[in-house]
N, C-alpha and C positions, 0 to 999 in steps of 0.2 A: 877199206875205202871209206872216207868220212862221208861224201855227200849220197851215203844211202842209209842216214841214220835220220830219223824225225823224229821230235817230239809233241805231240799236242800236249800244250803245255797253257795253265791258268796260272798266271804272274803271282794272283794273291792267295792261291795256295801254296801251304808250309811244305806240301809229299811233294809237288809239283818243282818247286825251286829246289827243294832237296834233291832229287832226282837229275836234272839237270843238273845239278852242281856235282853231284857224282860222276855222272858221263863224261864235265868237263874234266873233274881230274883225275879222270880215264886218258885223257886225253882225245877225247872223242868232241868232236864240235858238230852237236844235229842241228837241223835245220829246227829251227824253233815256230811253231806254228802256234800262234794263240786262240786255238779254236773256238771259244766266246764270239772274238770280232770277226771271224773266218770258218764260219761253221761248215764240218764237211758233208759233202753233197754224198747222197742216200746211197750211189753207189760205191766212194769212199770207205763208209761205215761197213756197209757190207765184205769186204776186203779185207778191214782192221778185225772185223768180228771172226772170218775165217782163219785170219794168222794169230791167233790169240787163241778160238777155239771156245768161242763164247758160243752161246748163246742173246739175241737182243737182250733179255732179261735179265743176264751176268751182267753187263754193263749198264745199265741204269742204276743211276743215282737214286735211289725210292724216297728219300726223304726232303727230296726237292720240291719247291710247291708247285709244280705242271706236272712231277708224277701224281697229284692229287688232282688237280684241277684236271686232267686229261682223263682219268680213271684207268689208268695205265696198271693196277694194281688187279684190274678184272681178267683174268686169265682169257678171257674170252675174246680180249682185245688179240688181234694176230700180231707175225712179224714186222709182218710190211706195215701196219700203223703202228708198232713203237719203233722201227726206223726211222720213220718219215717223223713222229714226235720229237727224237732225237737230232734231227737236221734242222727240224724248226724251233728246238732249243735246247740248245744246246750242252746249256747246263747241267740238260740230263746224263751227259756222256761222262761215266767214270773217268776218272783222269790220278796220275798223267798218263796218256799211253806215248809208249816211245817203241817205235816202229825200226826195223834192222832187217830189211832183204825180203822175204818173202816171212819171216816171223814178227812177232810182236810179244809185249808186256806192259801189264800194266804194274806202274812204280807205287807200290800198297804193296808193301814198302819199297821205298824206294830198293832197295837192295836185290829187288825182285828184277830188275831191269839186268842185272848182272850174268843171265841165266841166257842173254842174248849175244853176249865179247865171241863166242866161240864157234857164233851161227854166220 
């Protein structure tokens, strides 16, 4: 069933477009979401972190400047504030993630999203 495929997806990433271009010639058409312009709301995240099987801290981008500027790097910070960091920017959210049913991956390398056709 195609329309229960997503991808949060950032245009001018290289994994990102690769990724997606995989899926399409999959033959897969996900719903493409640019989450930069459309950032997902905290209980979104939390969802995507359970089907994936993260941790908040798996999915930050550490070398982004609001992991810095936030001090998101202090262990001490909890989950709920680097959620809520990640909603209000967005940037931080490793990408791409591309979402399939109640699972999830993220496309690092894109090839990784592969691991989903069969869920």
């Amino acid at each position: 069933m195609q329309d229960d495929w997503v991808i949060w997806h950032n245009p001018k990433c290289s994994k990102s477009r690769k990724t997606l271009n995989l899926l399409r010639e999959l033959g897969i058409s996900p719903q493409v979401v640019e989450y930069l312009k459309t950032p997902p709301e905290v209980t979104e995240i939390k969802h995507v972190l359970g089907r994936l099987g993260y941790t908040p801290r798996d999915l930050l981008r550490k070398n982004e400047q609001p992991f810095k500027d936030l001090g998101l790097g202090d262990t001490a910070v909890n989950d709920a504030a680097v959620i809520q960091a990640m909603h209000k920017n967005p940037v931080l959210i490793e990408r791409p993630i591309v979402i399939h049913g109640n699972h999830a991956a993220v496309g690092r390398p894109p090839e990784a999203v592969l691991e989903l056709i069969n869920k």
